[in-house]
N, C-alpha and C positions, 0 to 999 in steps of 0.2 A: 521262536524268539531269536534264537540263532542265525534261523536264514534271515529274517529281515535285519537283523542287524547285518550279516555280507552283504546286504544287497544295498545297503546304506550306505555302507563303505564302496561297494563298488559302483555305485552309478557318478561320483564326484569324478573319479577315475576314467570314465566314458567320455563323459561330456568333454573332461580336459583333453583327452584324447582326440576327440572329435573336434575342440576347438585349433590342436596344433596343427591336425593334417588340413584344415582348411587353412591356418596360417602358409602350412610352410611347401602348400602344395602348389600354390604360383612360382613361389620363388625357386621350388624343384625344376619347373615349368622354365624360366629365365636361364638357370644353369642349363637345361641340356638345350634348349636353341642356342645357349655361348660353344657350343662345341659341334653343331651341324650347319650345313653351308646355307647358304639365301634357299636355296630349291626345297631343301629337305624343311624346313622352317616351312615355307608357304604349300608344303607338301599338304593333302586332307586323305587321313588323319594325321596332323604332326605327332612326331616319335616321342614316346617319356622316357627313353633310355638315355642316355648322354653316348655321343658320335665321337669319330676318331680326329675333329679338328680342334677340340682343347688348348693346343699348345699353339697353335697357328692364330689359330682368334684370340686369344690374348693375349698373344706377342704384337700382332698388329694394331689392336685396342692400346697396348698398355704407351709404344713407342711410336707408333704411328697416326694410329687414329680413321675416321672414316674417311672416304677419297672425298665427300661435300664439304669437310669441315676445314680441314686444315691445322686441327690441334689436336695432339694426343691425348691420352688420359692420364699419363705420366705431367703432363704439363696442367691439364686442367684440375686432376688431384692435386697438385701442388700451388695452385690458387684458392683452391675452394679451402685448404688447410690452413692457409695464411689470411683470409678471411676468418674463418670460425677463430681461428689461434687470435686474432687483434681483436675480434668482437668481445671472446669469451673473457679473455685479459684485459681490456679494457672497461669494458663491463663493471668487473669486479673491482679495480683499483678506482674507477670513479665511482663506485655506489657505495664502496668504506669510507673513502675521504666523505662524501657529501652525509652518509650517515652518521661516521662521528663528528662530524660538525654539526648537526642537528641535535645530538645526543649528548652531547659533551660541552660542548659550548652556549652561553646564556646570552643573544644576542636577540635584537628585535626581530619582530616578524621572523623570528624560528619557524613556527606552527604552519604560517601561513607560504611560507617556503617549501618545506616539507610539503603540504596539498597540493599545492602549484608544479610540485615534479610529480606527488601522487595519480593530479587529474590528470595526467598526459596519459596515460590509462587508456582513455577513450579518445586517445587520438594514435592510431597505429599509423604507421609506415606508410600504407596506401591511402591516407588520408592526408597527410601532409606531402606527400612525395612531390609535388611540383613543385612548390619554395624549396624544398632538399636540394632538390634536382638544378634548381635556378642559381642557389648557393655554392654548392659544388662546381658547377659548372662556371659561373664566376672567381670561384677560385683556381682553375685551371686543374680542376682533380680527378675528370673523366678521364677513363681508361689508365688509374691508376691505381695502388693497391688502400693509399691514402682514402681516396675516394669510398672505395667501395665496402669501409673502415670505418669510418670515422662518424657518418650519420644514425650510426647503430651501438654506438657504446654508450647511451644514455640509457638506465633501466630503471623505471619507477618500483617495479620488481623487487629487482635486487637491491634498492634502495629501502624499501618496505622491509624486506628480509634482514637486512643487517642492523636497519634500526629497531627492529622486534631485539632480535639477537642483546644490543647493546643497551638493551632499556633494563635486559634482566642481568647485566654486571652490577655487581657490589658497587655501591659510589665508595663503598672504605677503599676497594683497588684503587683507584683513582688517586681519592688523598692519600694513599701510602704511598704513592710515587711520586705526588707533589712534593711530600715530607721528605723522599727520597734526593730529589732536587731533579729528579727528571721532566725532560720541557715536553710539552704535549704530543711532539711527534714522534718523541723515543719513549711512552704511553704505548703513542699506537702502537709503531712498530714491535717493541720487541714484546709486551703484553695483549696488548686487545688483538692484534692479527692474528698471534699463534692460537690463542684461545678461540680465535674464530673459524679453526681449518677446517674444519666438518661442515658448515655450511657453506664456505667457499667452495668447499670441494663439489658440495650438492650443485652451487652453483653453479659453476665452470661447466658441468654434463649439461644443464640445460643449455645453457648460454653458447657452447658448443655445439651442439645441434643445433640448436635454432641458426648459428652464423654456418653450418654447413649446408643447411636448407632453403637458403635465404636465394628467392627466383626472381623475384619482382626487382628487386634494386639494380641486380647486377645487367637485368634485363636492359635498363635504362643506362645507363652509362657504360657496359663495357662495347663497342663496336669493333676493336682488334681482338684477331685470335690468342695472342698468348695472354689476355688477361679473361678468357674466357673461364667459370667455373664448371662444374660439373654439372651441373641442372640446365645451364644453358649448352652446353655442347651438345646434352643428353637432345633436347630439344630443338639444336640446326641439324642434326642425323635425322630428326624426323622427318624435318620441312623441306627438302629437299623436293624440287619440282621438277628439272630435267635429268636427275643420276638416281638410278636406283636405288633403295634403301636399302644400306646392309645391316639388316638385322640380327644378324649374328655379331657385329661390332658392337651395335647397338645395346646389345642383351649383354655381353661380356661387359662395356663399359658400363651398365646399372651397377652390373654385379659390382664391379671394383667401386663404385661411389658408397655401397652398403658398408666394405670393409674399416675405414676408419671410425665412423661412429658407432657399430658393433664393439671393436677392439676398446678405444675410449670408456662407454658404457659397463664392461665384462671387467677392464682393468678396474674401475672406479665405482664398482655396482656396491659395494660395502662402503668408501666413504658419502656415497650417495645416499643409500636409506639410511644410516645416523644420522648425517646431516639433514634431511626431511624430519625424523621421527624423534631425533634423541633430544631432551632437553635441559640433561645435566651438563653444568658447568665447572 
């Protein structure tokens, strides 16, 4: 009875085991090509130790960049940031307004509002992206930060989310700040926001991710290098048709585009699963 009960215990412990070394054994794979030259990379069998160019390869990654591209990763992490940072923040401040206005306020065709941003659902990004495309570009916002912004802060999502959220506040909160002589947006503000931190925050990690991920938009409007992101640099290193691939730049620059939403995720992994899972208010 004893041993099957170890053995119960320990096969969860295997499998887990078994599933991180297939996780984390590409991306072990990634760091040591970031510190071996093109030759020793396209060497058979490539090395699983990490080589003595570490500091060389991502000093050239981080301020330089690859010789086909023209922009570093210093420069393309710092767009891809300023994306995710206006998608996530944007995001969030238009899916509270539009949610406590659907919540809060009794005005016609509420309901039918509320659906009408719901059913965009089934219309993602690469399904509308030619009139985005035709929009933006009519407004002069290719190759801009505006642009590459500004078609992604609508989230039926996060509008779903916060009016879940706000369905289950007290209406006495409400009329006690009525009674108080507080006017609707200092409601919001200094009550229903605060009490909403735990799912904004949930929010913000997705919303964040998803604007540091985002390959297909920037694909279409950005054409100069310094508004290039990191998915697209990642991707003119590869396409390179008369200069060799430096794969070692390559590998190093993956590496650094994992580092921000690792750090993001790690610092914010506690108000994340509250804000999924918790339901008191």
């Amino acid at each position: 009875m004893t041993e099957h009960s170890k053995m119960r215990r320990f096969l969860p412990h295997l499998f887990l085991g078994l599933a991180m070394v297939v996780i984390i054994f590409p991306i072990w794979l990634v760091f040591v090509a970031s510190t071996r030259t093109s030759a020793e990379i396209l060497s058979a069998p490539m090395p699983v130790v990490p080589g003595s160019h570490i500091i060389e390869n991502y000093g050239r990654a981080f301020f330089e960049g690859a010789k086909n591209l023209g922009a570093s990763a210093f420069t393309m992490m710092k767009n891809s940031f300023i994306m995710a940072m206006g998608i996530a923040v944007g995001k969030i401040v238009v899916s509270l307004l539009a949610a406590f206005a659907i919540v809060f306020f009794d005005f016609r065709l509420r309901k039918f509002c509320f659906w009408a941003i719901f059913i965009t659902l089934m219309l993602p990004v690469e399904v509308r992206i030619m009139p985005t495309y035709k929009v933006i570009s009519d407004l002069g916002m290719l190759n801009s930060y505006w642009g590459l912004i500004l078609p992604m802060i609508v989230s039926a999502t996060a509008v779903f989310l916060f009016r879940q959220f706000f369905m289950s506040v007290p209406r006495e909160i409400a009329e006690a700040s009525q009674i108080d002589g507080a006017s609707p947006m200092a409601f919001f503000a200094e009550i229903l926001v605060p009490m909403t931190r735990t799912p904004i925050a949930a929010m913000f990690v997705i919303q964040f991710i998803y604007g540091w991920n985002q390959y297909l938009w920037p694909l279409l409007i950005t054409t100069k290098e310094k508004y290039y992101t990191l998915l697209i640099g990642i991707n003119r290193m590869l396409s390179g048709a008369d200069v060799q691939i430096e794969w070692q730049i390559v590998m190093a620059t993956v590496l650094l585009a994992m580092i921000p939403p690792v750090i993001v995720v790690a610092v914010m992994q506690k108000q994340f699963v509250t804000g999924m899972t918790d339901t008191e208010k």
